[in-house]
N, C-alpha and C positions, 0 to 999 in steps of 0.2 A: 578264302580270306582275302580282301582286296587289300591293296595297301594303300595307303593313304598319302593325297602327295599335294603340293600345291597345280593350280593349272594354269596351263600357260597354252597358246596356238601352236596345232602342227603335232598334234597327236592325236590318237584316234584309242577308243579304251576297249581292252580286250579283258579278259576273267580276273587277273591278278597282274596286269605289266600293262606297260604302253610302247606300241607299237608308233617309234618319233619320225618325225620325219625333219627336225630339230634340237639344237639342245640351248640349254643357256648356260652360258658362263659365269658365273655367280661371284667371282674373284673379290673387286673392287664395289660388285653394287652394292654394298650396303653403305659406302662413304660417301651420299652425296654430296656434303659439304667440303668434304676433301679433293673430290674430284679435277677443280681446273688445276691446283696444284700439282696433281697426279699429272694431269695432262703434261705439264709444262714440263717436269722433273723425267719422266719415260721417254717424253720425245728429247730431252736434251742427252739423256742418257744414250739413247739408241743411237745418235748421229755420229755422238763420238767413236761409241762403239764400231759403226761400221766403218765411221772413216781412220780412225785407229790403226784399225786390222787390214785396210784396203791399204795404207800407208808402208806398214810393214812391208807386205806384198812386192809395192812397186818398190821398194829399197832395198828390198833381197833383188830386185828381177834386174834391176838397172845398175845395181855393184856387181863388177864381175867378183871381185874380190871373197862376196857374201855366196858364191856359187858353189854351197857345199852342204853334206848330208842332212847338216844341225839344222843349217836356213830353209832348207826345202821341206824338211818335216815341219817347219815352222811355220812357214807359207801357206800350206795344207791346213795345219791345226789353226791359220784365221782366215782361212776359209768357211773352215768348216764354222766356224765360230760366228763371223756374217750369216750363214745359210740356219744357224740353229738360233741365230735371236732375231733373224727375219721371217722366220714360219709363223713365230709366237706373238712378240712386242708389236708390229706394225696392226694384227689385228683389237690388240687388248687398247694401245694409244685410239685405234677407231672407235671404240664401245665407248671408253671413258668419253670422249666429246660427243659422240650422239647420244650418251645414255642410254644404252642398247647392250642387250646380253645376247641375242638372240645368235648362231651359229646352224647352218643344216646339217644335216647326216653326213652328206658327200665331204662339205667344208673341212667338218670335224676330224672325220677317218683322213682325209688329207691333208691337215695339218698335223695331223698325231703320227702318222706316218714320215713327213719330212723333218719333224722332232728330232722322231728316233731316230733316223737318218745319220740325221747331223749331231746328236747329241752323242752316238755309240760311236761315230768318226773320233769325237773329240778324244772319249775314254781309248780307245784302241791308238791312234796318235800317240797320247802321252806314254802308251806301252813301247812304242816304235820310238821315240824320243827317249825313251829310258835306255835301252838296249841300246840305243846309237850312244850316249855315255861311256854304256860298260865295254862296248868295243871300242871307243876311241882313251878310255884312261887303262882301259886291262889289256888292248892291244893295240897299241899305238903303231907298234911297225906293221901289222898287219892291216890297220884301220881303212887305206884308200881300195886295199883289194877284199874288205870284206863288204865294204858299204860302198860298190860300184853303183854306178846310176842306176844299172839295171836292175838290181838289188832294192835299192832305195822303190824306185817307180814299183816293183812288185809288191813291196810292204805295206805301199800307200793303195795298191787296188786291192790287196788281200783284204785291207780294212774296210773298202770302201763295198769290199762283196758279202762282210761280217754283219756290213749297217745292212745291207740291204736284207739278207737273211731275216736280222732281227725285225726288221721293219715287216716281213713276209710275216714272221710268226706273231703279231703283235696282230696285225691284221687276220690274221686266219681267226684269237680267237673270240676277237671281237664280231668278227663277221657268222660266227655261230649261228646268231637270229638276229633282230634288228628289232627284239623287242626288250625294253630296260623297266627296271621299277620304278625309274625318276628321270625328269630330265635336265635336272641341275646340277653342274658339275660344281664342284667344290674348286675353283681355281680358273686364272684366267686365260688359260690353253684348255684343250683336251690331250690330257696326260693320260697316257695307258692306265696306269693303277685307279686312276680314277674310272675310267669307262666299264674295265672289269669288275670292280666292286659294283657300279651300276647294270649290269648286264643280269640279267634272269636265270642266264646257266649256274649249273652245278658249282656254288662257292669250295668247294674242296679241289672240283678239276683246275678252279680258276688260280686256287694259294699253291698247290702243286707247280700248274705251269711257273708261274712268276718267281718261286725257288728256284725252280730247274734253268730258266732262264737267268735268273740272278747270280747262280753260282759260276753260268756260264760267259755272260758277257760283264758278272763286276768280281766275281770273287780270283778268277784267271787272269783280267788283266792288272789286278794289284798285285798278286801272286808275283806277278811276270816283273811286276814295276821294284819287287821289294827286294825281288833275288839280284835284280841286275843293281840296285844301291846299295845290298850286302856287300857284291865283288868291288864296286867301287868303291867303297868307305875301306872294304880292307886293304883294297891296293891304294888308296892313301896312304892311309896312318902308313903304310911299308915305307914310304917316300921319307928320307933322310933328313930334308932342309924344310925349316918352317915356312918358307915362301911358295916353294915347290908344293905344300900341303894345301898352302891358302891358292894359288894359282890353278891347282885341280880341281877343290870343294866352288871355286868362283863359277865355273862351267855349267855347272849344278845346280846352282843355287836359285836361277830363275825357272828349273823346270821342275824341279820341288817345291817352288811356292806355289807355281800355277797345278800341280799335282794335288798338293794339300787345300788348296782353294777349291777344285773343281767337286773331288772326293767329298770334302768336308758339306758343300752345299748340295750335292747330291742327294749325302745321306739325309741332310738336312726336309726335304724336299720327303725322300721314301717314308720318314720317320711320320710327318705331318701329313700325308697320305694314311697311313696305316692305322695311327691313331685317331683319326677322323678330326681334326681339329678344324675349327668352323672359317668359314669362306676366307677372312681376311688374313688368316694366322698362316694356312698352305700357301695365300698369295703372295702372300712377301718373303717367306722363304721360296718361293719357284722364282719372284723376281732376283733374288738374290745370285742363284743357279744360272739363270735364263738369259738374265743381264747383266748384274753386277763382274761375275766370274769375265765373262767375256768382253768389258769393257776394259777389263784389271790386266789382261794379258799384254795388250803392247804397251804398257807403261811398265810392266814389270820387266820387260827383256829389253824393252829401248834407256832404265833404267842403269838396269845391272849390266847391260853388253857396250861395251866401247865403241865395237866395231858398228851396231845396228845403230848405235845413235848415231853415229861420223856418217855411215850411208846417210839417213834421215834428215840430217843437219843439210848434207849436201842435194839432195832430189828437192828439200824446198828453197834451199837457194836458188838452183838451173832453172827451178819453176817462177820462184819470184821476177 
């Protein structure tokens, strides 16, 4: 039985699949009319975004003051944050202006790769950003000797050896065959869940992996994230003075918004995947995820943190 597909160049037709040797990104095409608006709106979004998070950076790097386990995990997580809406956004901004879906095989796997990369950074981060909480409010005199530099730097390569894992297995089982039933992806990256539901292999190996992976790199590190705000919320309330309460929960409160934001549009994203919902409805939930999430993090900590604004205040003075 063949399946039936629309045609596009850069495939060749085999009994039942198409062996691509591209794909299209189907996100935003159906809004021509929408389009230079989209233009204008993504790329204004994107700049902030990177210059945001580049900003944070240099205002942890150039305060000695900010030289501590919170800011360096933080520095990391807009790094990571630049590197996961620059794989995706600079090429969707390019399609929207040429009018162009078209992506290759190579492009594709390498973007979806530097995705997960940086996207599994972000989730593992926030895990490391948690734990650094629950040892600085559940052991405060122990806090400088448990989160040594050398401490800290190992957490951040731990994680960055988790991405790259995931990104191994992500590619193993897409790299199976190279031959898919379709070549339009429902969204305007190549997202795993997407690739895999398009791919020819066996749909039961495919919901198995992505469980077993799922439970592995989201349902562990929320696991991780909720145990370490259990001990901190209880070694709150223990705290005697209402200020002492408000002055702990304060710490907190920008890493739990960016927690609950990043989570929330994640699911957002796996849900609109699963369900197949049509090109436009997955694409603004991925933008939401992809960009919105990571523009939202240096206003929320340069917001809520005193100190990261005062750095910030000060690096564009010297610069002025």
């Amino acid at each position: 039985m063949l399946f039936s597909f629309q045609r596009f160049p850069g495939y060749i037709e085999t009994q039942n699949v198409t062996c691509v040797s591209e794909f299209h990104l189907m996100g935003f095409s159906e809004m021509t009319e929408l389009q230079p608006l989209l233009f204008g709106l993504f790329l204004s979004m994107y700049l902030v975004t990177v210059l945001g998070n580049l900003l944070i950076v240099l205002a942890v790097s150039s305060d000695s003051h900010l030289h501590s386990p919170m800011y360096f995990f933080l520095c990391n997580l807009s790094l990571a944050d630049v590197g996961f809406t620059s794989t995706t956004v600079p090429k969707m901004i390019v399609d929207i202006h040429t009018h162009s879906t078209a992506i290759s095989y190579v492009g594709c796997l390498t973007q979806m790769s530097l995705s997960v990369i940086c996207g599994c950074m972000d989730a593992l981060l926030l895990t490391v950003m948690a734990y650094d909480r629950f040892v600085a409010i559940c052991h405060p005199l122990h806090y400088q000797a448990i989160m040594n530099p050398g401490r800290c730097g190992f957490l951040v390569l731990v994680s960055f050896g988790a991405s790259l894992l995931y990104s191994l297995l992500q590619n193993l089982m897409v790299l199976r065959d190279s031959c898919f039933k379709k070549v339009e992806i429902s969204n305007f990256f190549c997202e795993p869940t997407q690739l895999l539901i398009l791919t020819s292999s066996d749909s039961f190996t495919n919901d198995v992996f992505t469980y077993l992976v799922g439970i592995i790199y989201g349902f562990l590190p929320i696991t991780g994230i909720l145990l370490s705000y259990y001990k901190v919320v209880s070694s709150i309330l223990r705290i005697p003075s209402a200020g002492g309460k408000y002055k702990a929960f304060s710490t907190c409160g920008s890493h739990i918004s960016i927690v609950c934001l990043f989570y929330g549009t994640g699911l957002g994203v796996y849900l609109s995947s699963a369900f197949s919902l049509s090109p436009g409805q997955g694409a603004w939930a991925s933008v939401v995820y992809t960009l919105v999430t990571p523009m939202l993090n240096p206003f929320i900590y340069s917001l809520r943190n005193r100190d990261l604004k005062r750095a910030i205040q000060k690096l564009l003075s010297n610069t002025a």
